[in-house]
Every structure is written in C-alpha cells, then in structure tokens.
C-alpha positions as CSV (number, residue, x, y, z in Angstrom):
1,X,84.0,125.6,104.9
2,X,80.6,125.5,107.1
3,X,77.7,127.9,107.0
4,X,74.5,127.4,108.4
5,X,71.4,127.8,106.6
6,X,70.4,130.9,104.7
7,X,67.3,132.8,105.7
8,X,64.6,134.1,104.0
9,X,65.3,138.0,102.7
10,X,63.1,139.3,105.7
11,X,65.5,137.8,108.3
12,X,68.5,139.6,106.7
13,X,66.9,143.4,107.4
14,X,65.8,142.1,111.0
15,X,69.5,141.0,111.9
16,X,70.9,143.9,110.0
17,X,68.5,146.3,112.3
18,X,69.5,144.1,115.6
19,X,73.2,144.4,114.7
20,X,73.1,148.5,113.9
21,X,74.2,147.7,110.8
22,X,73.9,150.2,107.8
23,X,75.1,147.4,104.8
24,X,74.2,147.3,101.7
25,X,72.1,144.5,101.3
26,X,72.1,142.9,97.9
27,X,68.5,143.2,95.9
28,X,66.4,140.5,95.7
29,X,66.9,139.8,91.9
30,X,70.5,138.8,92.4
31,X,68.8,135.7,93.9
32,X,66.8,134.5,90.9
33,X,68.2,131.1,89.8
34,X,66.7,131.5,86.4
35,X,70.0,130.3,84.4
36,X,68.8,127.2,83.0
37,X,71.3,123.9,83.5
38,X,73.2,123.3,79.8
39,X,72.6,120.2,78.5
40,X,75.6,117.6,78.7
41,X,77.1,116.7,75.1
42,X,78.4,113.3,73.9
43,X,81.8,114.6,73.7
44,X,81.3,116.2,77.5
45,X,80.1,112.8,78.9
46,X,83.0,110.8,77.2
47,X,85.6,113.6,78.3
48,X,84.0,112.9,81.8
49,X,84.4,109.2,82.0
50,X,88.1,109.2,80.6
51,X,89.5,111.5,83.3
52,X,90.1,111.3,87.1
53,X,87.7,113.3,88.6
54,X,89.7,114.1,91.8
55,X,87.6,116.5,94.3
56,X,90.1,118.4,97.1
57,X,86.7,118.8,99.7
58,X,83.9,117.1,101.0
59,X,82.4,117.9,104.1
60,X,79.7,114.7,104.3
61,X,81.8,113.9,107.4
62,X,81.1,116.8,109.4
63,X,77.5,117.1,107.8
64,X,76.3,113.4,108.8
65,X,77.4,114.5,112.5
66,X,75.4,117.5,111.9
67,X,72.4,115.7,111.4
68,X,73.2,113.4,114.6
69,X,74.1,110.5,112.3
70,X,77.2,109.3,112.7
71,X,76.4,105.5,112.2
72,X,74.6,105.1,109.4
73,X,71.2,104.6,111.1
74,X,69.0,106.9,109.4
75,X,70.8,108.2,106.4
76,X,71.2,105.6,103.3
77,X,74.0,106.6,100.9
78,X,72.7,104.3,98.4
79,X,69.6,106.1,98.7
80,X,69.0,109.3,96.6
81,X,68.8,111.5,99.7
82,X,66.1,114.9,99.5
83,X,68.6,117.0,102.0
84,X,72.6,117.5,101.2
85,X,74.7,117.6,97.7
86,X,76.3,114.0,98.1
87,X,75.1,110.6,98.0
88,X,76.2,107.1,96.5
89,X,73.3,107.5,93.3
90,X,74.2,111.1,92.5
91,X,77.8,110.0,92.9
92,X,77.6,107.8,89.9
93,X,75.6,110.3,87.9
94,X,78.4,113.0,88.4
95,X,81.4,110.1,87.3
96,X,83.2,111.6,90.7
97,X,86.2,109.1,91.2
98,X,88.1,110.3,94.0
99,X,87.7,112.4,96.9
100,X,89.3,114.2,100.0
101,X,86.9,113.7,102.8
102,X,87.4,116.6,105.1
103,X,87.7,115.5,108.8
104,X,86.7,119.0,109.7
105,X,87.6,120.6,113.3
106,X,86.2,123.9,114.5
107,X,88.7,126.2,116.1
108,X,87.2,126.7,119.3
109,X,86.1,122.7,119.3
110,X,87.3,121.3,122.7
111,X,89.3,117.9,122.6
112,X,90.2,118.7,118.9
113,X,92.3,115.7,118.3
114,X,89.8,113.6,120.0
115,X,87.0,115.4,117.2
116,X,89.2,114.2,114.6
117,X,89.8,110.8,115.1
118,X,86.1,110.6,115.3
119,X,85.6,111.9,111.5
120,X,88.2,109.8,111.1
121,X,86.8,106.7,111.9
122,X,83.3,107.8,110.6
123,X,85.2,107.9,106.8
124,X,86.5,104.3,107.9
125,X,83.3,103.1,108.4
126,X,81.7,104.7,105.7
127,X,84.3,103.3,103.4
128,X,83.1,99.7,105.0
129,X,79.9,100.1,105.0
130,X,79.9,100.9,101.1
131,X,82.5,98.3,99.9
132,X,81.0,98.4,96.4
133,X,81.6,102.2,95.8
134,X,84.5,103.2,98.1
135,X,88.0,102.1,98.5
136,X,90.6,103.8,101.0
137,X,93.4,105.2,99.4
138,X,96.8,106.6,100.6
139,X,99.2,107.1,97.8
140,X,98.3,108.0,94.0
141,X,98.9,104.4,92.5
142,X,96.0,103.4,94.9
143,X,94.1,106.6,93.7
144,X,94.6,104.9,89.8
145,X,93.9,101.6,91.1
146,X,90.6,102.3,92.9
147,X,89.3,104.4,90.0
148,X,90.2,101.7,87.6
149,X,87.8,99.1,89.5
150,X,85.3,101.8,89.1
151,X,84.9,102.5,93.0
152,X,85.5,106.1,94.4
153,X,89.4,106.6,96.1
154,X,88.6,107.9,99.4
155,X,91.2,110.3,100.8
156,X,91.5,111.8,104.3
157,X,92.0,116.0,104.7
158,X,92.3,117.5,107.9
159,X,90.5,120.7,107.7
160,X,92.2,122.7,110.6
161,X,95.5,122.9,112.3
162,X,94.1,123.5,115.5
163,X,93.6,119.5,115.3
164,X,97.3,118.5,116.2
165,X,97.0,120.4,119.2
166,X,100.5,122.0,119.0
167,X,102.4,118.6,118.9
168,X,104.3,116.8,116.3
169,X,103.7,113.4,117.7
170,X,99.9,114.4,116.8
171,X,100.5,115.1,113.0
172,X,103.2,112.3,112.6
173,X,99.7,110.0,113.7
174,X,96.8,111.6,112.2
175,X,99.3,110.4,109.0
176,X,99.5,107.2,110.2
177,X,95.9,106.9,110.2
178,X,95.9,107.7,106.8
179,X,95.5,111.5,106.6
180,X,97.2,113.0,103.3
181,X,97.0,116.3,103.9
182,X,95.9,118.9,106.5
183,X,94.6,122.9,106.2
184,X,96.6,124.8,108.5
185,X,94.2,126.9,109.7
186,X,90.5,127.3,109.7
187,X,88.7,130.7,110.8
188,X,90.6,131.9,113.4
189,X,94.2,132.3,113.9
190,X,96.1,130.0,115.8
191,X,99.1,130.0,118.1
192,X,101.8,129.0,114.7
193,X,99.7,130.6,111.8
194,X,97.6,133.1,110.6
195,X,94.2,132.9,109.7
196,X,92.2,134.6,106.3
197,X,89.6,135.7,108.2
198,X,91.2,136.7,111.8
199,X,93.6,139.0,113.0
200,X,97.2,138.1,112.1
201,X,99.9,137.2,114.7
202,X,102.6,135.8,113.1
203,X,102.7,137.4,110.0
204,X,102.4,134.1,108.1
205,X,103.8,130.7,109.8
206,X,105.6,131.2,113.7
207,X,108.8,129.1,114.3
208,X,106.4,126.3,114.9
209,X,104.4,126.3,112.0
210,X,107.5,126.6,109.8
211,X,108.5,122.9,111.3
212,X,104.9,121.5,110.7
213,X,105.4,122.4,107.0
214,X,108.3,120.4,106.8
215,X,107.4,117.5,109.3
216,X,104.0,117.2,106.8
217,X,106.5,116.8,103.8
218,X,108.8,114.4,105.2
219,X,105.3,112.7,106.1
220,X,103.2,112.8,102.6
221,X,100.7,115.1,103.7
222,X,100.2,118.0,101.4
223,X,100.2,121.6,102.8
224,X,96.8,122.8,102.2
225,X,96.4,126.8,102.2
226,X,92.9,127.7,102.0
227,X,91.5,129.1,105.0
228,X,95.1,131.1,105.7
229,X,96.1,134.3,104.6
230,X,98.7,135.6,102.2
231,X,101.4,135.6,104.2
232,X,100.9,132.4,105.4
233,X,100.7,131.1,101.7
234,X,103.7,132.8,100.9
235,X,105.7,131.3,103.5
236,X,104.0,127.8,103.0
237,X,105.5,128.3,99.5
238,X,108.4,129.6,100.4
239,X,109.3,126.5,102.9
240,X,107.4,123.2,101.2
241,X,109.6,121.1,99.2
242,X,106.5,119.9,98.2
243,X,103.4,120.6,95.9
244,X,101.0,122.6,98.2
245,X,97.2,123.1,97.4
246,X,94.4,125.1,98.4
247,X,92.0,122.4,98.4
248,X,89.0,124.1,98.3
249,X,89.8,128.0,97.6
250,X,89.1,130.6,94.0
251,X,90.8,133.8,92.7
252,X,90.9,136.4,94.7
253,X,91.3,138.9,91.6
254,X,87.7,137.9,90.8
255,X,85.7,137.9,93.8
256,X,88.0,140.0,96.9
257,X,87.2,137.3,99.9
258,X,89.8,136.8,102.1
259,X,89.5,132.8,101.4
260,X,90.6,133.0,97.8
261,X,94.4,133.5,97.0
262,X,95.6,136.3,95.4
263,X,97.2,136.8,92.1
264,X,100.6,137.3,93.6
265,X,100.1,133.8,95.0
266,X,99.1,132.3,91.3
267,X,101.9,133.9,90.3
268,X,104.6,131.5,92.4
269,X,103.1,128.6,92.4
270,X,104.4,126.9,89.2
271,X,108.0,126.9,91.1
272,X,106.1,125.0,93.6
273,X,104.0,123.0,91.2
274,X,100.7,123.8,93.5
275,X,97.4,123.1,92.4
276,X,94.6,125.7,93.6
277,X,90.8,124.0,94.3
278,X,88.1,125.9,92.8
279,X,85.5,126.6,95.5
280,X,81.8,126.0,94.4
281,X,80.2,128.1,97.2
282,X,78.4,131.5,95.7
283,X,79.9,133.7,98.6
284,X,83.4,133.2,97.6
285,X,82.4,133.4,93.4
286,X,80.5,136.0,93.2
287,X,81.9,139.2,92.8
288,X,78.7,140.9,95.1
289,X,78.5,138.5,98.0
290,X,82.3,138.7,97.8
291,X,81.6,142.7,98.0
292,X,78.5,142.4,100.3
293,X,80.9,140.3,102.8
294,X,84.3,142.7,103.2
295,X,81.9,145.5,103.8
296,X,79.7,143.4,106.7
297,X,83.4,142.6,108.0
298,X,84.7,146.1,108.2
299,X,81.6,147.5,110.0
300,X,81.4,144.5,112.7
301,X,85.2,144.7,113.4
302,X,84.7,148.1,114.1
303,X,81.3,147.8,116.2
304,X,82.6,144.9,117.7
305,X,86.3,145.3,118.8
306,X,86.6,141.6,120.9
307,X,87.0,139.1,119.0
308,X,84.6,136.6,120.0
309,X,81.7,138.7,120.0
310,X,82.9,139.7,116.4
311,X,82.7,136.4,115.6
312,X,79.3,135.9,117.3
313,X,78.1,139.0,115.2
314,X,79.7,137.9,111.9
315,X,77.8,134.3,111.8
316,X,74.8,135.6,112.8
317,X,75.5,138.3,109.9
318,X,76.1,135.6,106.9
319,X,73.8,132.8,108.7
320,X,70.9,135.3,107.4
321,X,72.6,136.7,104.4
322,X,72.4,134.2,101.6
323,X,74.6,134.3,98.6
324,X,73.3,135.4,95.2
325,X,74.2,131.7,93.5
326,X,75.7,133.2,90.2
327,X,76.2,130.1,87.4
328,X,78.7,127.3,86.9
329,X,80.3,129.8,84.0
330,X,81.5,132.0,87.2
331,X,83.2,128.9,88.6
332,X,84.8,128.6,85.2
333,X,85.4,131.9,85.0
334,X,87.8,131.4,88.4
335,X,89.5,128.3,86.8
336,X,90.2,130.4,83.5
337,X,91.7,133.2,85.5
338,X,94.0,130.5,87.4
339,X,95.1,129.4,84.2
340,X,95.6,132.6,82.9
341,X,97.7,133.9,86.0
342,X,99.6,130.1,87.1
343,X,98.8,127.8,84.2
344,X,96.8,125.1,83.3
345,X,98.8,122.7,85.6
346,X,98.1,124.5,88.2
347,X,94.1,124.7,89.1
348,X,91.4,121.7,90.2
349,X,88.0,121.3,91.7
350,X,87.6,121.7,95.2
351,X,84.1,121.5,95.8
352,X,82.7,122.0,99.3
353,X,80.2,120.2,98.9
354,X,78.0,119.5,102.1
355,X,79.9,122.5,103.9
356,X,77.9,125.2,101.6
357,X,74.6,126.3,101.7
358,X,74.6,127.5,98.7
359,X,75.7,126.4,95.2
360,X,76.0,128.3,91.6
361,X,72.9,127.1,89.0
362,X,73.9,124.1,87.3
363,X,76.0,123.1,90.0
364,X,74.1,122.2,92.7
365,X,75.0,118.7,93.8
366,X,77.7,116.1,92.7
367,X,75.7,114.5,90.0
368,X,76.1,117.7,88.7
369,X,80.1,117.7,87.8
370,X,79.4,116.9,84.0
371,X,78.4,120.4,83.8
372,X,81.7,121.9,84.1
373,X,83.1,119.4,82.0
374,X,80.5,121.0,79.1
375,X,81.1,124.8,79.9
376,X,85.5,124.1,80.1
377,X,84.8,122.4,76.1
378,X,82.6,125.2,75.4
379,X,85.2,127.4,75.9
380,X,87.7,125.8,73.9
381,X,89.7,124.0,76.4
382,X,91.0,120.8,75.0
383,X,90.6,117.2,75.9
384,X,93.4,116.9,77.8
385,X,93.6,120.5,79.4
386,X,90.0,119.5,81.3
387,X,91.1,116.0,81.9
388,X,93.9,118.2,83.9
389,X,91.5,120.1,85.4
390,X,89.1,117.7,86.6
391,X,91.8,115.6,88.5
392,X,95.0,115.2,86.6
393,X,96.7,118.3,88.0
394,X,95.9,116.9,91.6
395,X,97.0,113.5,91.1
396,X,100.1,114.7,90.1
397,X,101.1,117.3,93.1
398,X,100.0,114.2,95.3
399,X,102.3,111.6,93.6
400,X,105.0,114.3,94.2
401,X,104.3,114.7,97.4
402,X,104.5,110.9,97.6
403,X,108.0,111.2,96.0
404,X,109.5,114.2,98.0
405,X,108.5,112.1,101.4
406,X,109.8,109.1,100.4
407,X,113.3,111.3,99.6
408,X,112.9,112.9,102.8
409,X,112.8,110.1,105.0
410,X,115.3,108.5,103.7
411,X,117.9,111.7,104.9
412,X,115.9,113.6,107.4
413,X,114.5,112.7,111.0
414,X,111.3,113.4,112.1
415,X,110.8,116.9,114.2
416,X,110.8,115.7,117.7
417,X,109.8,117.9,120.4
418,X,111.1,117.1,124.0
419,X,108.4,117.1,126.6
420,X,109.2,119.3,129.8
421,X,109.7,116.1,132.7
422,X,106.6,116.2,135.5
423,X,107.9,116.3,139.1
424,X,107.1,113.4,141.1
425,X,104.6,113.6,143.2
C-alpha cells in the first residue's frame, strides 16, 4: 500500500472543484483524534512478550528510497526518528519480533525486476547494518530462532507481480534470494491476474497466473491476495496447495473497499488454512472513507473513461482526501469479524506501516502494537487466542508452506517455459 501525503481540508474542495466532482466530502469532525490511547495492563505487556509478534507488511523499504536514502546516510534506525512509523527504538517498545519487509514495485515501474532486487538488497543491508536487532530469516524454525535471541526475523514479500516480469525463471530467483512470498498484483491489472482496484481481464488468474500459483508453492513462497480481486482470491484458493495470505488486507463486510476480502472469501479459507492480515490504514477501516472512496471511484471512472487518466484523477483525488483515523477498537473490530466469519486461526496483523499516511488513534506507530494486545483481552479473547493473533496463526501457514514445498519438490518439476530461439544475425 502507498499513498502520498494527506492535505489540509481546503485542498480537498479545490481538487474536488478542479476534478468536476460533486462527492460527498466527509465533515471535518470525522477527523478529530480525540480517542485517548488506553493504557497497557500488566497482563497486556506479559501477553505481548510471550507471543510472536509476526507483521505480514512493512513498507520502510520503499519509504527510505522515498526519502532518497537508500544507504543509510542520513536516516539512523537506532535513532528515534520524528518522520515515519518504524524505527529500531520504537521497535523495542512495540515487542515486534518478526516482519515481512515489502520489496514494493509499482505497476507502471520500468525495469521492475531490476526495482526489486534493489529493495532487495537494501533489506540485506539493513539486516547488516543492524546485526544487533535483525536477523534474515527464510523458513519458520529461523523465525523461532531469531525471536528467541531477542532480534527481529526479517522476511522478504514481494509486493507486486508485475515484478517477475512474466517469467518463471524470475520467480524461481527472487526465491532464491530469499523472497517468501509475493502479492500478485498491485493496483492495476496485469497481463495473468486481476487487479482490486482495476478493470478485470481474466476473471481471476489467466493460464499463466494459474502456473505462478503453483510454481510459488513448489517454491515456499506464500500466495499473498491483497491487492487482487475476488475472483482472483477465489481461484488462488481454489489452486494453492498451500496456506495463502492476504498480508496486509481487512473485512470487506465492514468497510466495502475493494482491498479487503469479502465474506465469501472468509468463508473458504479454513479448507485452505489462510491467514488474512489486518490492515492498519483508516481508508480501508473505516466504514466512511471506505464509503467516501467507492463513490470518488464511480464518478472518476465515469468522467474519466481511459484508464491512465483515471488513474491520474484517482491519486490526485485520495492524495487530498485524508482518512477520518477511526480507533484501534475498529481494527479489532475487523479481526473479530474475521474470527467470527473464518475462525480464530485464520486472521493476523498486517500493518502497512510506512506505506499509510494515516493510522487509527492509538495505533500510530510500531511502538504502538501493545495496544491491540490490551483492546483483543478487553474483549475477552484469551491468552492463547491473541498469542494466535499476533503471530501464531502466521507462523503456522508459513511452516506449512515450508512443508507443502518440500513435498512438492520432491515429485514435481519446476514450471519451465521454453524461450522462442533468436535468428542469427
């Protein structure tokens, strides 16, 4: 996920009046963070510390190249940093203990793969550069291990299929390089699978995307569905041998975005033994910017029939349209419904953190995780149902996915695509 930065109010009524727009804008009160932070208990903070806290998305990746800082030179992670949700300090405060780095890619990036390996090797060297709080980790016993020497696992996510570049070869060595899973799709459709937010092609996977499913479980790499609609879900269900996960999506049947998953999503996925993410960001939470959103979509697809200049619209749209935050109870409120629909197995915590701009009250950074920990006990979830939540339920689809690969290569052969021979010059 990646928004720019939200304007003042004023700026929303001046785009909305450039644009021709007649939407309803939300009133200014929805944007009073006046919800006070609850105060962490004993029981919370010992909770907290006995569990896995297992994060499906990070965008500090993409976020240190945003602020043309890819090598460390003016951004400190052991500092407390005044910009940003994440840093090494607020890292310990919020007891995270591992994480999925996104290695984000835009869709219309050129030299994708080539964008990738550099987020890649950015996580490397962040991973070296911090020896005393991070620790690479491929597998779930090095995800226990790591967070048993009190460091943070580090985990690679591809966030965007558009990265492979149509080729096998590409996946098979994005996982050699460590990548454990990939979203198959970011905001725009793509020649094997369809999009949430773009027009559909395919209706779900193509041919082709069917085969990247299954080359990603014979290789480890967990099929991530956020960012891809229904039909793609369905048929990522339908095809992974594997635990699939939307690393960083909510319930649709609470706030009607096109990046949360549906109920009759929920509904299937304890045959796959999925996890779903909770999202953090307001705009997919809250039931008005969820509202506010479809409505801006429907009129700028209609004003703006081509595609691109629908895009161009639509970001300029929620670039000046900031999210009323709502509370960390509305991001429990997504996790409850989860478990209500698919189970308590079945749901995580897929931040966004540094790819948002804007977060609920009381969860505003990743010191802040302890929070949730209070509201889930609050509510009556036991000990072990939160520890679940926080990162058990993860770990396990991951170890599965560990298992399933290791089955799979020992019976199947990777997907090989034949390249059409070049005439001699």
């Amino acid at each position: 996920m990646h928004l720019a930065g939200a304007e003042p109010p004023a700026m929303i009524r001046n785009v909305a009046r450039l644009l021709g727009l007649s939407l309803p804008l939300l009133p200014l009160a929805a944007f009073a963070a006046d919800t006070p932070a609850p105060p962490v208990s004993e029981r919370a903070r010992k909770v907290h510390a006995s569990a896995i806290l297992f994060d499906g998305h990070n965008d500090l990746p993409w976020h240190l190249r945003s602020v043309g800082d890819m090598a460390f030179g003016k951004v400190d992670l052991n500092q407390r940093l005044p910009t940003g949700h994440t840093d090494i300090p607020r890292i310990r405060e919020g007891g995270l203990k591992a994480q999925f780095w996104s290695v984000y890619i835009p869709s219309d990036q050129p030299n994708p793969a080539r964008t990738v390996l550099d987020q890649i090797d950015l996580v490397y060297r962040m991973v070296e550069r911090y020896p005393d709080t991070f620790a690479m980790a491929f597998s779930a016993d090095d995800v226990e291990r790591i967070a048993g020497e009190g460091k943070v696992a580090s985990l690679i996510g591809i966030e965007g299929g558009v990265a492979i570049e149509d080729d096998l070869a590409m996946l098979r060595m994005f996982a050699k390089l460590g990548a454990r899973y990939m979203t198959l799709a970011h905001n725009k459709t793509l020649d094997w699978v369809d999009a949430a937010t773009d027009e559909p092609k395919h209706d779900g996977l193509s041919p082709f995307g069917e085969r990247v499913v299954r080359e990603m479980n014979r290789l480890g790499m967990l099929v991530d569905i956020s960012h891809v609609s229904p039909a793609t879900m369905a048929d990522a269900l339908r095809i992974s041998k594997a635990p699939i996960i939307a690393s960083h999506s909510s319930a649709r049947a609470l706030a009607d975005h096109p990046r949360n998953v549906p109920d009759e999503i929920l509904k299937e996925l304890p045959k796959n033994g999925g996890v779903i993410m909770v999202n953090f960001y307001s705009g997919f939470i809250v039931p008005e910017a969820a509202k506010a959103g479809a409505a801006a979509r429907r009129e700028l697809r209609a004003k703006y029939p081509d595609p691109a200049e629908y895009a161009k619209a639509y970001e300029a749209w929620a670039d000046a349209h900031p999210s009323p935050r709502g509370t960390l109870s509305i991001v429990a409120d997504h996790i409850e419904h989860i478990i209500k629909v698919a189970g308590i197995d079945h749901v995580g915590i897929g931040s966004d953190f540094d790819g948002i701009t804007s977060t609920p009250v009381g969860l505003e950074d990743v010191a802040s995780y302890p929070r949730l920990t209070e509201e889930l006990l609050r509510r009556g979830h036991s000990d072990d149902d939160v520890r679940k939540i926080l990162g058990g339920n993860a770990l396990r689809a991951f170890r599965r996915a560990g298992e399933v690969a290791a089955e799979l290569q020992r019976t199947t052969s990777p997907e090989v695509d034949q390249p059409t021979p070049r005439k001699k010059d």
